[in-house]
C-alpha positions, 0 to 999 in steps of 0.5 A: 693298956694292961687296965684297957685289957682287964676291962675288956676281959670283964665286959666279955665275961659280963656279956656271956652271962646276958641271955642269947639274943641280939643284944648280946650279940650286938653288945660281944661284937662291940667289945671284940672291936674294942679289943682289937683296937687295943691291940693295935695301940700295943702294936703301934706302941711296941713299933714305937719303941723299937725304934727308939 
């Protein structure tokens, strides 16, 4: 999940330098959707184990 973070970090930091416009607009809405289903996999992952 930690890499999954990383990456995401990377795609936002690469995204930002793209010049304004629709493109870049479309492509950090997609990358906050991807970050946030990560947190709900670590979400779901820490739910999990505290219930072990």
């Amino acid at each position: 999940m930690r890499d999954l973070e990383e990456m995401a970090a990377k795609l936002l930091e690469t995204a930002s330098k793209l010049p304004q416009g629709p493109e870049r607009h479309q492509l950090l809405k997609e990358i906050a959707t991807f970050r946030a289903r990560i947190a709900i996999i670590i979400a779901k992952q820490e739910q999990l184990q505290s219930a072990k």
